[in-house]
N, C-alpha and C positions, 0 to 999 in steps of 0.2 A: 504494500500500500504506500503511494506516496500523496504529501500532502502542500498542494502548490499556494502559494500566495501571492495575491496580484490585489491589489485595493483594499487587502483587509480580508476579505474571501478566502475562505478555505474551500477548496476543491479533492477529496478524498476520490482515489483511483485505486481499483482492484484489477489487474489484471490478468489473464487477458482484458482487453475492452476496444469500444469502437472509439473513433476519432476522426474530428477531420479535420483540414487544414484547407484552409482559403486562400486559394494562389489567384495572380496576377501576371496575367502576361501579354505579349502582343496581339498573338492570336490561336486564337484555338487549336491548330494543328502543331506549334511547338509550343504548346502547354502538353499538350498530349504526349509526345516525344518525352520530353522532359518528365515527365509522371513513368512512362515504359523504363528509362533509362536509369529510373529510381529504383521502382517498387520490381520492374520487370512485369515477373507472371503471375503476382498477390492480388488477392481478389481485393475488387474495390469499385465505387461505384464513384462516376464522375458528373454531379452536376452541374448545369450554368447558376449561375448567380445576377451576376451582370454586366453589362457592358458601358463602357464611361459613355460620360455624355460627346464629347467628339467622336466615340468608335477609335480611338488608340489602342483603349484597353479591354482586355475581359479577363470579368475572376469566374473561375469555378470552386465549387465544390468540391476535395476529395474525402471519401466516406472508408477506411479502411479499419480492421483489426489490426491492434500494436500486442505485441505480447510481452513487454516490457517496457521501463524507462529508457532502456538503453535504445529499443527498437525505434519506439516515440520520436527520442532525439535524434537518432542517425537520421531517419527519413527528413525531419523537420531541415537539419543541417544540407542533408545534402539534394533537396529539393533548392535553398533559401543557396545553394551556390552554383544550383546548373543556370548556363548564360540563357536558358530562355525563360527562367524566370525571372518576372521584376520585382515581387514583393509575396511574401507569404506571411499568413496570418496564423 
């Protein structure tokens, strides 16, 4: 179990668990790359979110199973350093 703090908020995690992470990138086919290049063949489900108001940007949603902190972070990391993404949440 860990227990994160961000505002005062405790956030208690058992895992395995599901998770997702809010990416931002140009555009949707290297957002997708980028997601393949991470996770590979792990199951997960990808939705949109949205797209900025000029059309530069779009975020999706990634929905996947982490089965640990360690897992959690890796992906977080190495999602927030592949070049087709610009921001992750």
């Amino acid at each position: 179990m860990e227990i994160i703090n961000a505002r005062d908020e405790k956030l208690e995690l058992s895992y395995p668990c599901s998770w997702s992470y809010k990416l931002i990138a140009g555009e949707k086919e290297a957002l997708e790359k980028a997601i393949h290049d991470v996770i590979q063949e792990r199951t997960h489900t990808l939705t949109h979110s949205k797209n900025s108001k000029g059309g530069k940007y779009i975020s999706m949603n990634l929905d996947m199973i982490v089965h640990n902190e360690d897992d959690r972070n890796f992906i977080y990391e190495a999602l927030k350093q592949h070049q087709n993404i610009k921001m992750i949440l």
